[in-house]
C-alpha positions in Angstrom: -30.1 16.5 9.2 -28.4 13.5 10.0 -28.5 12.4 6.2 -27.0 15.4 5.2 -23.9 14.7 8.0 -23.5 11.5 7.1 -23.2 12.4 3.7 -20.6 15.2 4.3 -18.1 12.5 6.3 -18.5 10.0 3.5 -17.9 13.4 1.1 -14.6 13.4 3.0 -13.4 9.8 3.4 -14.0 9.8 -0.2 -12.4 12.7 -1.2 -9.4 11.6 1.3 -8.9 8.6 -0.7 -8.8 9.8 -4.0 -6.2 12.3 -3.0 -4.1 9.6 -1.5 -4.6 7.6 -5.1 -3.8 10.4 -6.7 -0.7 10.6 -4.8 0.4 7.1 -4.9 0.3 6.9 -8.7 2.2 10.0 -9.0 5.2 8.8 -7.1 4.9 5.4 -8.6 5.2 7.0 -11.8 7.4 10.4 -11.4 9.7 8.4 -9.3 11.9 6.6 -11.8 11.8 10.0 -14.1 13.3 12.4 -11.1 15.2 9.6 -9.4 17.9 7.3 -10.3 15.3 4.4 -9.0 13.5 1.8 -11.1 10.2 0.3 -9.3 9.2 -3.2 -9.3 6.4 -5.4 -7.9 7.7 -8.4 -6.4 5.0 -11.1 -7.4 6.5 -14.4 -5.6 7.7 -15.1 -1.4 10.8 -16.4 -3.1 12.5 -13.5 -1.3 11.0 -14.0 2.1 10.6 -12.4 5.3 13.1 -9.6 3.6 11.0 -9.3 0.1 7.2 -10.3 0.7 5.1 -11.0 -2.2 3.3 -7.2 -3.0 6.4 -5.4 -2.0 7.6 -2.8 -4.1 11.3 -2.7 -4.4 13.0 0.3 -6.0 16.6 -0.8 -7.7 19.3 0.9 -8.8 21.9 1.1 -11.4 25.1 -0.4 -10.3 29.0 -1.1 -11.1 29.8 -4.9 -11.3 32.9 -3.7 -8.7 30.6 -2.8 -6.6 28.7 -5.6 -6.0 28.9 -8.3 -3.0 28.0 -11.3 -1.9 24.7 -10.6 0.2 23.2 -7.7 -2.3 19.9 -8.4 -3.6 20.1 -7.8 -7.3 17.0 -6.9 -9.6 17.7 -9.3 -12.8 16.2 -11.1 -15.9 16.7 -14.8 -17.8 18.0 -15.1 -21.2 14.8 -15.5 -23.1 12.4 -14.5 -20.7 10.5 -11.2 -20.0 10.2 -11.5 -15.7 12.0 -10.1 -13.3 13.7 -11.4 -10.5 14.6 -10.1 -7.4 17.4 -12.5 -5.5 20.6 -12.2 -3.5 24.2 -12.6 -4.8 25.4 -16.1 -3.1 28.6 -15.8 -5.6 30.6 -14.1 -8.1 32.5 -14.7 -11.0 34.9 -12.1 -11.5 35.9 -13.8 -14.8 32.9 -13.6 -16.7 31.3 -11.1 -14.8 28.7 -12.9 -13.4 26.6 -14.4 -10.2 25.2 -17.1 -8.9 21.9 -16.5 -7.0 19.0 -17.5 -4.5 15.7 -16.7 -3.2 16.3 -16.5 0.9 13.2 -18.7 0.9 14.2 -20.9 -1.8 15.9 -24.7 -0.9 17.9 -24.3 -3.9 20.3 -21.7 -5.5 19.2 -20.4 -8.9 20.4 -22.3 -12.0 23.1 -21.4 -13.9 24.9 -18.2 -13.0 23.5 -14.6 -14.4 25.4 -12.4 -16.8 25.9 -8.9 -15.3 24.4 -8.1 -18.8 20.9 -9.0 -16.9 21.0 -6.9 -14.2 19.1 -4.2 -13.9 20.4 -3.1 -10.7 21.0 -3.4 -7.1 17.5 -3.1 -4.6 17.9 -0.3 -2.5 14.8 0.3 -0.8 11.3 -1.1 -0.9 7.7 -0.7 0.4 5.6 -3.3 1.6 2.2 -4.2 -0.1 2.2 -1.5 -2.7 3.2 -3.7 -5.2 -0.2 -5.5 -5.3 -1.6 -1.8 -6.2 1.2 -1.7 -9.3 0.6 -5.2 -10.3 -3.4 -4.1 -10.4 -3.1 -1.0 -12.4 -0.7 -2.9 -14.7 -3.6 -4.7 -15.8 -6.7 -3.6 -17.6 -9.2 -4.7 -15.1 -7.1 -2.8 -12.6 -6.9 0.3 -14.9 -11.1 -0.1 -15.7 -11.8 -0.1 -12.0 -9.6 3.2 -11.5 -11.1 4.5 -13.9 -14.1 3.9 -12.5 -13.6 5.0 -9.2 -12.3 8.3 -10.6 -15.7 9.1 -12.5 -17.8 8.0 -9.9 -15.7 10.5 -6.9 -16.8 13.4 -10.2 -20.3 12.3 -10.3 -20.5 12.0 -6.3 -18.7 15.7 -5.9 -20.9 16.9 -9.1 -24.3 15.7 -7.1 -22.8 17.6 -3.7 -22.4 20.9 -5.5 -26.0 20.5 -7.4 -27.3 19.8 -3.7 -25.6 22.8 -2.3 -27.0 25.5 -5.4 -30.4 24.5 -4.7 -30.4 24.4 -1.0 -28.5 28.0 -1.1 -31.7 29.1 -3.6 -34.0 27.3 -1.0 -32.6 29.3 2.1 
């Protein structure tokens, strides 16, 4: 009897999880298709305490008019294929462009950066998620969801088997 209980709360936990999962990936994914949000994982402390490494940060497409001094603007390098997440420190109304810094860097970004590069303006973020997106962005990461997803079948498959023969049992 007490196997059988034991069982049944692990049965739920598990079952708990995988709905949460399941829930996760769909707003990770739906988001940026039913909002006018793009997500990113931030993978450095360059932003920190406001950014923390494994943050997600959701941007959004802005006007250059619109942008200050202080903003944290989602951008990329000429020639290269990261992201970077750091605040405005200047701007050069001329060529449309900013000069940047990580809040936890010494240094202000080299070079300014075209408004050509920036993807937009972070609006909102949510801690630690982002280590969940960097994982599934990964094949090991999408192998192990996979996995957990067909073992939760075969665990729920072997709970219903159990229950058939113990309802022909009794």
């Amino acid at each position: 009897m007490k196997a059988k209980k034991i069982k049944k709360i692990a049965s739920n936990i598990f079952t708990t999880f995988i709905i949460l999962l399941s829930l996760v990936l769909i707003t990770i994914g739906l988001l940026p298709h039913v909002t006018e949000y793009e997500g990113y994982y931030v993978i450095s402390d360059s932003m920190s305490p406001a950014i923390k490494k494994g943050d997600l940060v959701f941007t959004k497409e802005v006007a250059f008019e619109e942008i200050e001094e202080g903003d944290v603007l989602t951008f990329t390098r000429e020639g290269s294929e990261k992201w970077f997440s750091h605040r405005v420190v200047k701007i050069n109304n001329v060529e449309k462009s900013f000069r940047t810094k990580g809040d936890h860097n010494n240094v202000e970004d080299p070079g300014y950066t075209s408004y050509d590069a920036v993807v937009g303006r972070v609006e909102k973020k949510i801690p630690v998620v982002g280590y969940f997106s960097f994982m599934l962005s990964t094949l090991w990461g999408k192998i192990i969801l996979a996995i957990v997803y067909v073992l939760y079948i075969a665990f729920e498959i072997d709970n219903a088997t159990l229950k058939k023969s113990r309802k022909k049992e009794g």
